[in-house]
C-alpha positions as a Markdown table, in Angstrom:
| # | Residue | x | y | z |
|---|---|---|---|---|
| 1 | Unk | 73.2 | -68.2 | 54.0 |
| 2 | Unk | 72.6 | -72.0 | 54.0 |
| 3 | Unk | 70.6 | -73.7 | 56.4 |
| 4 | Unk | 73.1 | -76.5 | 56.9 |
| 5 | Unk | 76.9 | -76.3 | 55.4 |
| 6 | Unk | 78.2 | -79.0 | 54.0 |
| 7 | Unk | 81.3 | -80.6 | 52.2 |
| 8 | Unk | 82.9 | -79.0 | 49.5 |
| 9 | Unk | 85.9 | -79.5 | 47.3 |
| 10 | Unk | 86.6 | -76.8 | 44.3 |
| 11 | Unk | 89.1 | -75.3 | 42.4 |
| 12 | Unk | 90.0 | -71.9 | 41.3 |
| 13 | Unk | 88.8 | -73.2 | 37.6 |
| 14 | Unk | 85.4 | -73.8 | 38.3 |
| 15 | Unk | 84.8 | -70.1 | 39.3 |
| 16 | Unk | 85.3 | -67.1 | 37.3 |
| 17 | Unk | 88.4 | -64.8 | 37.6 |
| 18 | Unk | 86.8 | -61.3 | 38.9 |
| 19 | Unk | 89.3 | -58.3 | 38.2 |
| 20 | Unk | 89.8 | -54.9 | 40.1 |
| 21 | Unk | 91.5 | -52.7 | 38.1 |
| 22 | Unk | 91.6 | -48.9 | 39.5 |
| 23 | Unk | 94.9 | -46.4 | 38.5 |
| 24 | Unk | 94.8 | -45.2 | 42.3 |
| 25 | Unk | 94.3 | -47.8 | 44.1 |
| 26 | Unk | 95.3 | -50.7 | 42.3 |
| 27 | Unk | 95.4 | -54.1 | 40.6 |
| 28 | Unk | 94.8 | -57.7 | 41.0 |
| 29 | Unk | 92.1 | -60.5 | 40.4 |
| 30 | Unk | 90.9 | -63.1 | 42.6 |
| 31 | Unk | 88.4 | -66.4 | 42.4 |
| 32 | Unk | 86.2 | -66.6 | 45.0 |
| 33 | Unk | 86.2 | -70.1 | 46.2 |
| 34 | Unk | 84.0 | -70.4 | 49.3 |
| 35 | Unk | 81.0 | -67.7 | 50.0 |
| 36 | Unk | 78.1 | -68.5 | 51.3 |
| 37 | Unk | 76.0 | -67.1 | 48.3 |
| 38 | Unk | 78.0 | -69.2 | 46.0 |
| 39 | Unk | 78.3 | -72.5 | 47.7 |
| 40 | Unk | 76.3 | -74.6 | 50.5 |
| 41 | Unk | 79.2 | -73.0 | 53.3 |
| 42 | Unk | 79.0 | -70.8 | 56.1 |
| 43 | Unk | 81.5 | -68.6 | 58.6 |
| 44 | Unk | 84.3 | -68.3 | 56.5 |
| 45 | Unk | 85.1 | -67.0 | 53.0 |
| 46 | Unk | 88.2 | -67.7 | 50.8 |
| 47 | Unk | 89.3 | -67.5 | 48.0 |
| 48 | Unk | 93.2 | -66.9 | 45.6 |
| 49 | Unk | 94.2 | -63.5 | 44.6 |
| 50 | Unk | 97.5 | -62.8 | 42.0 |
| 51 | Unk | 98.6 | -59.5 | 42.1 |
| 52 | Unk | 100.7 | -59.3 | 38.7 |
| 53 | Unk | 104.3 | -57.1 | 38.9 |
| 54 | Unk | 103.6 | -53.8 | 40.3 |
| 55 | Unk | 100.1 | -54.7 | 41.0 |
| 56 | Unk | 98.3 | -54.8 | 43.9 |
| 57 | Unk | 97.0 | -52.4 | 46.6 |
| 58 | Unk | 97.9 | -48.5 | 46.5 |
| 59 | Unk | 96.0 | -47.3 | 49.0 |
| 60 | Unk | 95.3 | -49.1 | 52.4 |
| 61 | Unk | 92.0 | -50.1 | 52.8 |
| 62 | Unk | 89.9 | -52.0 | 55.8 |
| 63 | Unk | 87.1 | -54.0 | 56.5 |
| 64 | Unk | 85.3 | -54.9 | 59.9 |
| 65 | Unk | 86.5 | -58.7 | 59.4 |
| 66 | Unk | 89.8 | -60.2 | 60.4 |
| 67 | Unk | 91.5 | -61.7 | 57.4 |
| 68 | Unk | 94.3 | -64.1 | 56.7 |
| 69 | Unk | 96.7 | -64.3 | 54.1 |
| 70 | Unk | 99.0 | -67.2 | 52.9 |
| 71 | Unk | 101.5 | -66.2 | 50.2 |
| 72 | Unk | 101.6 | -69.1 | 47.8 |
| 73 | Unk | 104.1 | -67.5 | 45.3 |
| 74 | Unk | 105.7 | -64.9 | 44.9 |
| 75 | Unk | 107.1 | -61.4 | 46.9 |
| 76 | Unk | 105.9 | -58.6 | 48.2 |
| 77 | Unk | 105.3 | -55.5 | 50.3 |
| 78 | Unk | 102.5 | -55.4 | 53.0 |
| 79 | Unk | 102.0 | -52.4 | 54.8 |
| 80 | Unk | 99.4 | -53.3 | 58.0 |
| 81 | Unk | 98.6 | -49.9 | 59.7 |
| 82 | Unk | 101.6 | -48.2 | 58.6 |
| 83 | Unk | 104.4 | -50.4 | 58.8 |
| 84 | Unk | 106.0 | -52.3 | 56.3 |
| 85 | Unk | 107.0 | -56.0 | 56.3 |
| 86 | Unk | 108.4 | -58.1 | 53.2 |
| 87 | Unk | 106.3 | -61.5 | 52.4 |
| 88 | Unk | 107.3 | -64.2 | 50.1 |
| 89 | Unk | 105.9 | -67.8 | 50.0 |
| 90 | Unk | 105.2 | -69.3 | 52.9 |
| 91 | Unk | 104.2 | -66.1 | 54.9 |
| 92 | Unk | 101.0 | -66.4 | 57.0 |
| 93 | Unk | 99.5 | -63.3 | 57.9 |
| 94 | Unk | 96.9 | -62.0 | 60.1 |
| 95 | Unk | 95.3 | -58.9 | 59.7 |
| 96 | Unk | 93.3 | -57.7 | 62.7 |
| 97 | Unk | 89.4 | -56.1 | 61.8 |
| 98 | Unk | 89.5 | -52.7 | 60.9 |
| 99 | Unk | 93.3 | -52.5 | 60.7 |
| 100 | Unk | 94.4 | -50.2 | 57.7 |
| 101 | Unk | 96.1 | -52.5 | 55.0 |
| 102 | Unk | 97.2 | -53.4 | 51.5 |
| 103 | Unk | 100.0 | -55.5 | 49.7 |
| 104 | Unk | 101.8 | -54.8 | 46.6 |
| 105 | Unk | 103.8 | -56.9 | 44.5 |
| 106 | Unk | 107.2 | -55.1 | 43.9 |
| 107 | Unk | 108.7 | -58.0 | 42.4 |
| 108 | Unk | 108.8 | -59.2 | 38.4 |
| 109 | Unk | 106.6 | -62.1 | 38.7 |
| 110 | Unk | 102.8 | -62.8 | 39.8 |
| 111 | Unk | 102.3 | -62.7 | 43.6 |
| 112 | Unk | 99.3 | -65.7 | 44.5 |
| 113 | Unk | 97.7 | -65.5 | 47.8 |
| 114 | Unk | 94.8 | -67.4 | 49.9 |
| 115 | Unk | 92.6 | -64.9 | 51.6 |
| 116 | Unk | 90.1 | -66.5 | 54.7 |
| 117 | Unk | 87.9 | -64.0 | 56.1 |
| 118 | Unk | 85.3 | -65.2 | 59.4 |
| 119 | Unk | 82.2 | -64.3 | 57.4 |
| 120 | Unk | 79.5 | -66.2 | 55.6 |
| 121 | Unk | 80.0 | -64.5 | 52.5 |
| 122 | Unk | 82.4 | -62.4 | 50.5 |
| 123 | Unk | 79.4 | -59.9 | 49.6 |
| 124 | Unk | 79.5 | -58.7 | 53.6 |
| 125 | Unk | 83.4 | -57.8 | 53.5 |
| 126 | Unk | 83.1 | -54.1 | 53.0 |
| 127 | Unk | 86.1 | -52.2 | 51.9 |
| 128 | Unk | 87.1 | -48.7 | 53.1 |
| 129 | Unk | 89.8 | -47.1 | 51.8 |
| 130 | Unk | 91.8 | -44.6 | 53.3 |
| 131 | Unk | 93.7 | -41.4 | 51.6 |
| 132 | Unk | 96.8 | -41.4 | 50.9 |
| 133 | Unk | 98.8 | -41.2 | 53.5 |
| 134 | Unk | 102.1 | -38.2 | 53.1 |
| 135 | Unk | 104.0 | -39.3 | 55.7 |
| 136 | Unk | 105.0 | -42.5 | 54.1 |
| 137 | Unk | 108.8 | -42.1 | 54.4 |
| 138 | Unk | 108.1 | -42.2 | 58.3 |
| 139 | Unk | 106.5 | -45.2 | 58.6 |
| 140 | Unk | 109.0 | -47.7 | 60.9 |
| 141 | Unk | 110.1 | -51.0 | 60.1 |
| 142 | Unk | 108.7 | -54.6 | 60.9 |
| 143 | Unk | 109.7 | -55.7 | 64.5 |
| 144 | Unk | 110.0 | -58.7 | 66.4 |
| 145 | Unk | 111.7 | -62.2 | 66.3 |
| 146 | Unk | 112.1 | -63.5 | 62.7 |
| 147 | Unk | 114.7 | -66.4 | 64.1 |
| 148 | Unk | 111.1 | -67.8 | 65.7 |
| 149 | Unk | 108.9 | -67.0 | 62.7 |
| 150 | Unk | 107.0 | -64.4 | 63.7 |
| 151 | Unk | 107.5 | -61.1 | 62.9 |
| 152 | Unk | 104.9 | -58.5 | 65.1 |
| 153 | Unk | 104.4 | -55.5 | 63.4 |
């Protein structure tokens, strides 16, 4: 950690493109672009992820932190402790700690994403993933009032 943050402007090209390729659980790359062990910041970590077509997460996973998402481009599927909601550009998501989550990209073109997580740096998000989970076709729909923009799931 830093002793004091300070200003920062990047981009995604100054930092290299780390990959996460695994047949069970998925596909997708991200730059980190704020982490404490990488630049003079603290208490929060972000970075762009691009899942390509059919990429993305096959098995939920969690991690102690909260985390946001903002879809920059793109569609997909994100299933947050078993339920299912559609996101496109646009979308803001939280994801509560702990909660059991991944997104796919079930569309023909890359999905690009911000992720924010409250931490100081990337290296303390710990991912757990869970098993596969066989009662899939039970899992219910997305709820709540999409007219207002928010869609509780």
């Amino acid at each position: 950690m830093v002793e004091r943050s300070q200003v920062v402007i990047t981009s995604s090209d100054d930092w290299p493109r780390e990959t996460w390729q695994d047949p069970g659980r998925g596909e997708l790359s991200w730059v980190t672009l704020f982490s404490g062990d990488r630049t003079p910041t603290d208490s929060m970590t972000a970075g762009i992820a691009e899942l390509p077509p059919g990429g993305g997460g096959r098995i939920p996973h969690r991690h102690e932190q909260p985390e946001l998402y903002y879809i920059i481009e793109g569609t997909g599927l994100l299933t947050i402790d078993g339920r299912e909601s559609v996101v496109a550009a646009g979308s803001a998501i939280f994801i509560p700690g702990n909660a059991a989550h991944c997104l796919r990209n079930n569309s023909s073109t890359t999905l690009r994403l911000l992720y924010v997580f409250p931490t100081d740096s990337f290296a303390e998000v710990i991912y757990r993933f869970d098993e596969p989970d066989a009662s899939a076709a039970d899992r219910p729909s997305a709820q709540g009032s999409a007219a207002a923009g928010v869609v509780q799931i």
